[in-house]
N, C-alpha and C positions, 0 to 999 in steps of 0.2 A: 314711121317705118312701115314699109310693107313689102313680100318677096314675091316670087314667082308666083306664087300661090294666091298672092291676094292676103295676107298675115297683116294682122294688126295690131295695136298693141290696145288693149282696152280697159287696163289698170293700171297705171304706170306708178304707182306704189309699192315695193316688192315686199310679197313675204318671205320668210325665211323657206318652208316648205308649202306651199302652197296647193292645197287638197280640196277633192269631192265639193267642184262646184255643182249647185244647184238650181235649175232657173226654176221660181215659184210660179205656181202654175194661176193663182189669184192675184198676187203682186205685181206680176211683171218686171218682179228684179231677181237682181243674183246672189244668192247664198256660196260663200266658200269659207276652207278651214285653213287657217296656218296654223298645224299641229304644234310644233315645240315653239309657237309664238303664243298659244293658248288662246287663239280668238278666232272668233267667228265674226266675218268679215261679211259687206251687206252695199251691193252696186247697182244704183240706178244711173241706166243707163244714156237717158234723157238728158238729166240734169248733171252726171258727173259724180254727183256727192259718194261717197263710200264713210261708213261707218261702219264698227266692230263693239263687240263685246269682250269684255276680259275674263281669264279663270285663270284659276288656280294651277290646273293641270291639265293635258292634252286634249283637245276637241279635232275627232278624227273624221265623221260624216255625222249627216242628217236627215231628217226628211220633213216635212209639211205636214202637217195636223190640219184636220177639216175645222177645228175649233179657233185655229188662229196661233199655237204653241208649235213649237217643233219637236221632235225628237231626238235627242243628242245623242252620241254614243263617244263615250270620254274614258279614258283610261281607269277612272273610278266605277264604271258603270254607264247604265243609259237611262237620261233622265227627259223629262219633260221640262219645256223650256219655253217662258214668254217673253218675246225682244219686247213687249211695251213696257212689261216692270220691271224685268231683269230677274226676276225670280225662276228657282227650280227647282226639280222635286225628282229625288230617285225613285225610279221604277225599276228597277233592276242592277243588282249588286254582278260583277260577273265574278266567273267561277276558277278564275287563273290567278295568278302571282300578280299584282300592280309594276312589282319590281322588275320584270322581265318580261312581260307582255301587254300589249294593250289591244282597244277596237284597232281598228282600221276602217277598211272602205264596207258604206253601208248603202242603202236603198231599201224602198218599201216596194211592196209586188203590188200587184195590179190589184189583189186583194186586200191590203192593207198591215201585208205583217212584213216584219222590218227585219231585214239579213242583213246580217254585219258579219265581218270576216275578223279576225286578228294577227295580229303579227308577231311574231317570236323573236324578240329584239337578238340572243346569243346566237340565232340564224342554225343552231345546229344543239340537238335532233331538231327533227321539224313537229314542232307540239303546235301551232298554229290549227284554229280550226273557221269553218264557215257556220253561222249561230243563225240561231230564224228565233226570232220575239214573238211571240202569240200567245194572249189569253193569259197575259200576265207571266211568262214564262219562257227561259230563252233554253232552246233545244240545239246540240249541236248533230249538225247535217253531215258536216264533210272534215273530216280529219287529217291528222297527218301532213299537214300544209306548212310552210315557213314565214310568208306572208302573203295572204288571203286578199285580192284585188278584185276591179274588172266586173264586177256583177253587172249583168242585163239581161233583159227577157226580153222574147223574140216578140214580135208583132202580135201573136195570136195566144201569146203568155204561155205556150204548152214547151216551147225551150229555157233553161236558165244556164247561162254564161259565166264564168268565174276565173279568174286566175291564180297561178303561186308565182309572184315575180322574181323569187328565187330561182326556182324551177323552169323559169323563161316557156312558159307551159301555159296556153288558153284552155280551160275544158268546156264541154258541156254537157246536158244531162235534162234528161226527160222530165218537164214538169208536171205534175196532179195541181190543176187551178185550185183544187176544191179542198184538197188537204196539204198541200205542198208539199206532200210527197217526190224524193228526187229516185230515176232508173235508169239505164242505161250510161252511167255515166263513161262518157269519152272525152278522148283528146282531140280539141277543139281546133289549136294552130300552137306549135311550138317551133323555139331556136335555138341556136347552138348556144354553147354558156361559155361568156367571155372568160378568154383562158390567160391565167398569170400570164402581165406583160405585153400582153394584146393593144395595139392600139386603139384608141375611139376610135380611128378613121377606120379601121375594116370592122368596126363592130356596128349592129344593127339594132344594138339597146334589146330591153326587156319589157315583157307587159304589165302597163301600172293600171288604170283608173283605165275606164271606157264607158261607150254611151253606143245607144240601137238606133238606127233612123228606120224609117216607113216601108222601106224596102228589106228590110230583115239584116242591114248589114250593120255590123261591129266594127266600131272604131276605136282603138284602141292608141293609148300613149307608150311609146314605147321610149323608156325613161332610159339615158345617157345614148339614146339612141337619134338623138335631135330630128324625131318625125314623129307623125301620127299617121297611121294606118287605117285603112277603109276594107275590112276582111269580107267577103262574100258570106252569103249563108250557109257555104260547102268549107270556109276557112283558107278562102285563095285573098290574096293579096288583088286587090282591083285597082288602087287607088293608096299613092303617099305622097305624102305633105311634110316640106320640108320646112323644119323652123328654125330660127334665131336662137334657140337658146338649148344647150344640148342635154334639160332635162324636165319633158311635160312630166306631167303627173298624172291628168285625166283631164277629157271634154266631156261638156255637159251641150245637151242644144237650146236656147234659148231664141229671143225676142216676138213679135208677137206672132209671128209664123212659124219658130220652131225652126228657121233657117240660117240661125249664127250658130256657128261653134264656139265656145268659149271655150278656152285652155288654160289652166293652172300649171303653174314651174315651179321650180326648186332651183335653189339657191347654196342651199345648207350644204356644209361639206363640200364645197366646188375650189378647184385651188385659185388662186389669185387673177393669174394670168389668165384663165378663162371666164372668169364674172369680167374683167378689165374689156376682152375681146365681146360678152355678151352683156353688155350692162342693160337687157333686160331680162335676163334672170331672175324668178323671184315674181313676175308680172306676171297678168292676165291677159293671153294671148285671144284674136278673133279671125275667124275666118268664117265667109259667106257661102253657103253650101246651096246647091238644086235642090237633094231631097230634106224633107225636112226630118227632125226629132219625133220619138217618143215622148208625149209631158212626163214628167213627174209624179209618181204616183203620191196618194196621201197615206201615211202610217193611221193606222186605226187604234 
């Protein structure tokens, strides 16, 4: 399969929700989560093979550990985690209800402390907040959110990116490299909110999952919105990509240049007739891009 755009399909094993892929920056493969599938899922690219691990309960992002372990951030907490024995260790209890909220999307900064957002599963008040891990300690940064998406830092690390996909809202906000301190927080790029009975076809989806390439631009997944977006550094629309399947989740950049986009979709909740119409749903989409990625930073 591939469309106007060059789209490909480069998982064709679907997960149910499929989230926060990661290309490791040592491996040269791909980390992704299928949250209410409870696995962390693991693609080389070469060879084909994919392998996962299983839990108990939700695995929602991650990041790379310079030691070889990752960092999980799971509905119980965020734990340190080694694919070679399968063992892991809490490092942090979080500080919300299990029953009604969990992580979400996570990412370490170019320093090595590890932002995680979460989400407010009953969507209303919006008790979601944006969390930063350091020093043994998870501090929350940005409140009031429904669910906490979208995190990226800009080329020179002095911006950070975030979204509420509820809110159909990008922000952003002045980084401190040295203390992650956040200021000036503004609205990044937002949309209208799909209104009772609205059709998919005149709606433009919402922002889920996104990744920064070398030019300073955000690309963003805009979930029931069957495209990914390429936003400027001012938050104009430059570039969209039209795909197969009407719900990304978020790209990550990968291969050994930093020039594929990989995409993760969802599945979960779709009605019949349209997983029938997009029977890659649930897959991990590719597309071949000029500018390349940001790597992946390591969680310290």
């Amino acid at each position: 399969m591939a469309g106007a755009d060059a789209v490909r399909v480069a998982v064709a094993a679907a997960a149910l929700l499929g989230e926060s892929p990661v290309w490791h920056p040592r491996e040269q493969l791909l980390y992704y989560a299928d949250i209410p599938g409870h696995k962390l899922q693991r693609f080389d690219p070469k060879s084909g093979e994919l392998t996962h691990w299983a839990f108990d309960t939700d695995v929602a992002s991650f990041a790379p550990m310079l030691d070889g372990r990752l960092l999980l951030a799971m509905r119980d907490g965020l734990w340190h985690f080694d694919p070679l024995t399968g063992e892991r260790a809490l490092v942090a209890a979080p500080d919300y209800d299990p029953s009604t909220e969990r992580f979400n999307d996570g990412k370490a900064d170019p320093q090595g402390r590890f932002w995680v957002g979460t989400i407010y599963e009953p969507r209303d008040p919006p008790r979601a907040s944006l969390q930063c891990f350091a020093n043994g300690t998870l501090t929350r940064k940005v409140e009031g959110l429904t669910v906490s998406n979208g995190l990226a830092w800009s080329p020179s690390g002095r911006t950070i990116h975030w979204s509420d996909t509820q809110a159909h809202t990008i922000y952003a906000a002045d980084f401190d490299p040295q203390t992650g301190a956040l200021s000036r927080q503004r609205v990044f790029a937002s949309w209208p909110v799909k209104q009772p009975g609205q059709s998919l076809a005149t709606y433009g989806g919402r922002p889920d999952g996104a990744a920064m390439d070398a030019e300073g631009c955000y690309w963003a997944a805009m979930f029931e919105g069957q495209r990914l977006i390429r936003l400027s550094p001012d938050g104009e629309i430059v570039r969209e990509v039209k795909l197969p399947v009407r719900c990304p989740t978020m790209p990550c950049f990968g291969g050994s240049d930093l020039k594929t986009l990989y995409i993760t979709t969802s599945r979960q909740n779709r009605p019949p007739a349209e997983l029938i119409e997009q029977p890659y749903a649930g897959c991990v989409l590719a597309l071949e891009v000029d500018v390349p990625g940001l790597p992946a930073n390591f969680a310290l």
